[in-house]
DRENFI-901533 format. One record per residue: residue in three letters; x, y, z of N, C-alpha, C in turn; residue number from 1. Coordinates in Angstrom, 1 decimal, always signed. Layout:
N
R  resn     n.X     n.Y     n.Z    ca.X    ca.Y    ca.Z     c.X     c.Y     c.Z  resi
R   ALA       X       Y       Z       X       Y       Z       X       Y       Z   NUM
...
//
This chain:
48
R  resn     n.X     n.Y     n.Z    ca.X    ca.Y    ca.Z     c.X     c.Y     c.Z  resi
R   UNK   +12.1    +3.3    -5.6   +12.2    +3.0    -7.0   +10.8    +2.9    -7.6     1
R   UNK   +10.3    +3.8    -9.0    +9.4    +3.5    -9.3    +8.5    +2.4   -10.1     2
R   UNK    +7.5    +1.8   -10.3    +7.3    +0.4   -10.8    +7.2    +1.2   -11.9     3
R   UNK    +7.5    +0.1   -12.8    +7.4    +0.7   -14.5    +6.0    +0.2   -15.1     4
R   UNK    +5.6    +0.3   -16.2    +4.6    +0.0   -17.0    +4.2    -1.4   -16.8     5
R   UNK    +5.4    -2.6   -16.9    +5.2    -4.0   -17.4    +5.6    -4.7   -16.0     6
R   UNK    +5.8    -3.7   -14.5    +6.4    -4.2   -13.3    +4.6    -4.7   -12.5     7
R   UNK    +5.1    -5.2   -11.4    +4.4    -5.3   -10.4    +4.9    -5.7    -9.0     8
R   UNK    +4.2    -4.9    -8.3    +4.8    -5.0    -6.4    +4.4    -6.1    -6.3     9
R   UNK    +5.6    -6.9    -5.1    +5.1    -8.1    -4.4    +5.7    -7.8    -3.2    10
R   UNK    +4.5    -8.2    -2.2    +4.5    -8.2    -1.4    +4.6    -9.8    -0.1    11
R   UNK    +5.5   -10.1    +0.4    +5.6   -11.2    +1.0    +5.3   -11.1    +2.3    12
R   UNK    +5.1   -10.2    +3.1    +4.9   -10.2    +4.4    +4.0    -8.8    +4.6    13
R   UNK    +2.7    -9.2    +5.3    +1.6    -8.0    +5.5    +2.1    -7.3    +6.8    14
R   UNK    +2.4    -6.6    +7.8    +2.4    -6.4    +9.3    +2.1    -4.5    +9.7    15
R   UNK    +1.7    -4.7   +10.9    +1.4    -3.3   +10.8    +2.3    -2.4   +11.2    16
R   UNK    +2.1    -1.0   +10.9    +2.9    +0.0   +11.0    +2.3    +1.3   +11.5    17
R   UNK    +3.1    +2.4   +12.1    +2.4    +2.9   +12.8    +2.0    +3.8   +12.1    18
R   UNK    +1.4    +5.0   +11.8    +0.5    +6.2   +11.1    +2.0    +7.1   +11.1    19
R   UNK    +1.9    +7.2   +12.2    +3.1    +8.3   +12.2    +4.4    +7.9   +11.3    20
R   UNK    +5.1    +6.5   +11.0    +6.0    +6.5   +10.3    +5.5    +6.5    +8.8    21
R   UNK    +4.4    +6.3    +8.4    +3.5    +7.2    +7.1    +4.1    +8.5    +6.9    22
R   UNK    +3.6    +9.4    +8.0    +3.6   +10.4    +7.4    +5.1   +11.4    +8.1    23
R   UNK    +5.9   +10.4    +8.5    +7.2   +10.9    +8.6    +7.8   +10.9    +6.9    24
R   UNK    +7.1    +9.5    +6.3    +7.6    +9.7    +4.6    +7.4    +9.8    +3.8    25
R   UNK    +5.9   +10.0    +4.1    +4.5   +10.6    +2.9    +4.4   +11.9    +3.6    26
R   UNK    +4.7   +12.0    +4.2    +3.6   +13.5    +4.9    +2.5   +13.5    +5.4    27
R   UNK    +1.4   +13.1    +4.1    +0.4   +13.6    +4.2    -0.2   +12.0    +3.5    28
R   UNK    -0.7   +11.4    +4.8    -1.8   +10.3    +4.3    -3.2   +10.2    +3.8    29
R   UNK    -4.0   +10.8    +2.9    -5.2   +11.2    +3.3    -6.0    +9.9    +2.5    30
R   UNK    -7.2   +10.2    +3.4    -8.1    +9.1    +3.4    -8.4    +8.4    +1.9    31
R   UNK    -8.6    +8.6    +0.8    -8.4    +8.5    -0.7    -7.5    +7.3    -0.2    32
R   UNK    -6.2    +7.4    +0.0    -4.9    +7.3    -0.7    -5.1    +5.4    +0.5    33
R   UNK    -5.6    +5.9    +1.7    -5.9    +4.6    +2.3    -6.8    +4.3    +2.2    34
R   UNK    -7.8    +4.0    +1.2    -9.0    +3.2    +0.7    -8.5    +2.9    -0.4    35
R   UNK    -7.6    +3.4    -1.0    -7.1    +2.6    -2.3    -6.3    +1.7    -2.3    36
R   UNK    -5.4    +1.4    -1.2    -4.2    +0.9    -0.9    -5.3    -0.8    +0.1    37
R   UNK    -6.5    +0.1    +1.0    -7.1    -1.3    +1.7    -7.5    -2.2    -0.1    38
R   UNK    -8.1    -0.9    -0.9    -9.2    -2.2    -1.6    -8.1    -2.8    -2.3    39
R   UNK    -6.8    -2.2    -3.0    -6.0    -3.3    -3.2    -5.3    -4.4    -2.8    40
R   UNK    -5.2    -4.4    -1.6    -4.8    -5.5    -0.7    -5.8    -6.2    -0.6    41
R   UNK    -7.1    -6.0    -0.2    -8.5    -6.9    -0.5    -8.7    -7.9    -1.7    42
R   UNK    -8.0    -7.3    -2.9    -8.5    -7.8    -4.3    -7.4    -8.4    -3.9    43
R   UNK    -5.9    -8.6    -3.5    -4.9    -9.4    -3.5    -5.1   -10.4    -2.6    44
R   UNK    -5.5   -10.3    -1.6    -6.1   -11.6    -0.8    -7.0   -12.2    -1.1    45
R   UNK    -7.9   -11.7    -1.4    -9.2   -12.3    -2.2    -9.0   -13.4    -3.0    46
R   UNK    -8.1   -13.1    -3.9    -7.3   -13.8    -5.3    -6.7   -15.0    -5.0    47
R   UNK    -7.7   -16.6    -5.7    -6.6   -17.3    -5.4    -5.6   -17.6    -6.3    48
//
């Protein structure tokens, strides 16, 4: 489902996951796409 204009993702639990099931449902992970996703998790942890 897509977030709308006035939404925002929450996230309650961080854990890891493997690359491959990425791109079993992205396809295609490319490095862009995982420096945007670290620095926003950064600015979310960061945040108190």
């Amino acid at each position: 489902m897509p977030i709308g204009a006035d939404e925002v993702a929450v996230v309650d639990h961080i854990g890891r996951t493997a690359k491959a099931v990425f791109e079993r449902r992205v396809r295609v992970v490319d490095s862009q796409a995982v420096r945007d996703v670290n620095n926003a998790l950064f600015k979310t942890l960061s945040t108190s």
